[in-house]
N, C-alpha and C positions, 0 to 999 in steps of 0.2 A: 533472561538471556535466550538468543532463538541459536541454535548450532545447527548447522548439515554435516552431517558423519559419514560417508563416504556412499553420499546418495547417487543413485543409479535407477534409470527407468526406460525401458524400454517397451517398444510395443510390436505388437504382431500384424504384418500387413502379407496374407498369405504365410508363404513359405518364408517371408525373410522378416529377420529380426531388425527393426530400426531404433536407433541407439538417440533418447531426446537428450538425456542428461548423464554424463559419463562418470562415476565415481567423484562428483564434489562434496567438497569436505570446506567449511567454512565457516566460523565465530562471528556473527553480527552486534556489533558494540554498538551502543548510542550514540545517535547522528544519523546524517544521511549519508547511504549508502547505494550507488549505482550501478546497474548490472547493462553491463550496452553487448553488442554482437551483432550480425548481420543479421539478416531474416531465416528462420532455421536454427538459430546455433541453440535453441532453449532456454529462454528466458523467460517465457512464458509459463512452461512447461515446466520449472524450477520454482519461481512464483507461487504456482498452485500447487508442488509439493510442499513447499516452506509452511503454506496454508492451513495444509489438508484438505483441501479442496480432492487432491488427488494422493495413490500413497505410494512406494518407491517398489522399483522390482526388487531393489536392495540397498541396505544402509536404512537411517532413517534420520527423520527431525526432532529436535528434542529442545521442548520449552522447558529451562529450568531444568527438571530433572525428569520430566512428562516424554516418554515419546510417542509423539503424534499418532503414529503407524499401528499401533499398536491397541490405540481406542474403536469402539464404533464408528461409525458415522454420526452416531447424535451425540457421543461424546466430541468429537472433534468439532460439532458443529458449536459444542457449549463454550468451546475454549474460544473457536473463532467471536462466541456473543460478547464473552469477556473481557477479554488480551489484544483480539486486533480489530485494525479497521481497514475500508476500503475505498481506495479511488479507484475508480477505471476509466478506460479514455469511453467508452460508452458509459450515460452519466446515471442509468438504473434507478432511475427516479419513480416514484410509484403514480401514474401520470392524474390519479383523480384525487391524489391528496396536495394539500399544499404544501409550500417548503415548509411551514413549521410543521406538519404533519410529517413531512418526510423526515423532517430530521428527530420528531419525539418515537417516528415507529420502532427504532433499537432499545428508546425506553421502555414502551411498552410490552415489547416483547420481553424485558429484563423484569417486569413487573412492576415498573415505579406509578403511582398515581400520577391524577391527570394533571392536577398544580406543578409537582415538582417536575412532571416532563416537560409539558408546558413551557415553564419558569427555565430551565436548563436549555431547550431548544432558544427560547428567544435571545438566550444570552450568547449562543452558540451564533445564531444570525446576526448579531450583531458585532459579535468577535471577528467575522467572513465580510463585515460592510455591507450587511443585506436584511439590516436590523427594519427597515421600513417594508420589504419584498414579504414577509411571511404568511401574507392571505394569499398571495398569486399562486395560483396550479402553475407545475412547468412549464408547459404551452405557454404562459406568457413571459416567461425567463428566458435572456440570449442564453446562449450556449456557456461563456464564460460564468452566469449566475448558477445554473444547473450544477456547472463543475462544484463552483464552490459552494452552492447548497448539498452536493455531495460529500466534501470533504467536513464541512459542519455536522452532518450523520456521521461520518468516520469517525467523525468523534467525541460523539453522543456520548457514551459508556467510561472514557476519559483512559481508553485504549493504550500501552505500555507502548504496543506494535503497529504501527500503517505501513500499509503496502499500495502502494500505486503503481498502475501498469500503466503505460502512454498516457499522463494525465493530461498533458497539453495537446493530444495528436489532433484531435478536433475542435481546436482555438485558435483564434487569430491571437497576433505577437503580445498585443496591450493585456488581454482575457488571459492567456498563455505565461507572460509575466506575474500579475497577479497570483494566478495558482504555484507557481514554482513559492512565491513570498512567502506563501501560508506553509507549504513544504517546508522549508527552511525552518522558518517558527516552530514549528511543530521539533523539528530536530534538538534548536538551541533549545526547547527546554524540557529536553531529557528522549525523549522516546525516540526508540529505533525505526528510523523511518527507511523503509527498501525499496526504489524507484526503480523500475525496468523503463528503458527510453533506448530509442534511435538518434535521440538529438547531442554527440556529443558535447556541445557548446552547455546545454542543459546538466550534461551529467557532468562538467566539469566545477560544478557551484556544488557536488557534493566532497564529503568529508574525503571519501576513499572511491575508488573505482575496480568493480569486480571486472575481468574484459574475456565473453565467452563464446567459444567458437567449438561447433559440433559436439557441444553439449559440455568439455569442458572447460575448468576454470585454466585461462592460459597464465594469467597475471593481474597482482592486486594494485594499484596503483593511489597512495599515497598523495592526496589532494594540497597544498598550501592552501588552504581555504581566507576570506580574509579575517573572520574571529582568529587563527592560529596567527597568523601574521600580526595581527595587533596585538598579542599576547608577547611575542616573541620582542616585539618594538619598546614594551614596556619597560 
C-alpha cells in the first residue's frame, strides 16, 4: 500500500518560496489511478515524491509501513529496484543494448543469473507482442516498440507498484492505444498502477481520478469503469 500523508514540497527560487505540491494526503488502492492537471499544477513533482526519486519539505510517503523520506538515497533507491516500476513518456532505453538486454538489465542489477534473466525477459517480450524484436537495439524500434519494451523492463522484478508519467505523449493514436492496453492489464491484475497524463479522454479508462491544480488535490473522482459495470450487470 503506497499512502501520501499530508505531503508538501516547496522550492526556493531566490527570495520566494514556490509551492509544487500543497499538503496531499492520499491512499492508492489497486488499479489504475490518474492524476490530470494543467501544466504546473504538480503532477510531476508528486510522482517523484510518491517515488522518492525526490523527498517532501513535509509530510511524507509511506510504503506499507516504510516511510520513504526517511531512508537514504541508496535505501530508497533499493525499494524503487524491488516494489516499483517505470514508464516515461521519454522511453530510457539503454541505446547499445538490445530490447532483451534492456529489459533483463533490472535482473541483473537484482542479481538473477544469466538463464533466468534471459528466460524472464523473453517471456516479458512476448507478453508486450515483441516476442520476435529482442535482438534489435532501439534505433531500430518505432517509438510505440521502445515504449513497450519499456514497460516489459517495468516490469522485469514483477513490481506491486508502476508509475507512468505521459506514457503515450510521444505516440501516435494505434502505438498510444496499445500502451494504455498493457496499462490496464497491469491494473486488472492486482498492482497499483499511478498514471500522470494531460489526456483526459486517457485518464478516463482509469479506476478513480485524482484532479490537481497548484499542487493541490482538488477532487477524487470515482471512474464507472467497464470491469465495474459488468460486475454490477451480473
Amino acid at each position: 500500500m503506497l499512502e501520501a500523508i499530508n505531503l508538501h514540497k516547496r522550492y526556493h527560487q531566490g527570495e520566494i518560496d514556490v509551492v509544487a505540491v500543497d499538503h496531499f494526503t492520499y491512499r492508492f488502492p489497486p488499479g489504475l489511478t490518474a492524476i490530470v492537471g494543467p501544466s504546473g499544477s504538480g503532477k510531476t513533482t508528486l510522482l517523484n515524491l510518491l517515488a522518492g526519486f525526490d523527498v517532501p519539505s513535509e509530510g511524507e510517503v509511506r510504503l506499507d509501513t516504510t516511510p520513504l523520506s526517511t531512508l537514504p538515497e541508496d535505501g530508497r533507491s533499493e525499494v524503487r529496484l524491488k516494489h516499483m516500476g517505470f514508464v516515461f513518456q521519454q522511453w530510457n532505453l539503454i541505446p547499445t543494448l538490445t530490447a532483451l538486454e534492456n529489459v533483463a538489465f533490472p535482473l541483473m542489477l537484482a542479481g538473477y543469473g544469466f538463464k533466468e534473466r534471459t528466460a524472464r525477459a523473453s517471456q516479458l517480450l512476448e507478453a508486450v507482442g515483441l516476442g520476435q524484436r529482442g535482438r534489435h537495439l532501439p534505433s531500430k524500434l518505432s517509438g510505440g516498440e521502445q515504449q513497450r519494451v519499456a514497460i516489459a523492463r517495468a516490469l522485469a522484478l514483477n513490481p506491486p507498484i508502476l508509475f507512468a508519467d505521459e506514457p503515450t505523449g510521444n505516440l501516435d493514436s494505434v502505438s498510444g492505444a496499445r500502451v494504455v492496453e498493457l496499462l490496464l492489464r497491469q491494473a486488472q491484475e492486482g498492482r497499483t498502477v499511478i498514471l500522470v497524463t494531460h489526456d483526459l479522454e486517457l485518464a478516463r479508462r482509469a479506476e478513480r481520478i485524482l484532479h490537481l491544480r497548484d499542487g493541490r488535490l482538488l477532487r477524487v473522482e470515482e471512474m464507472r469503469t467497464a470491469q465495474a459495470v459488468e460486475a454490477l450487470e451480473r
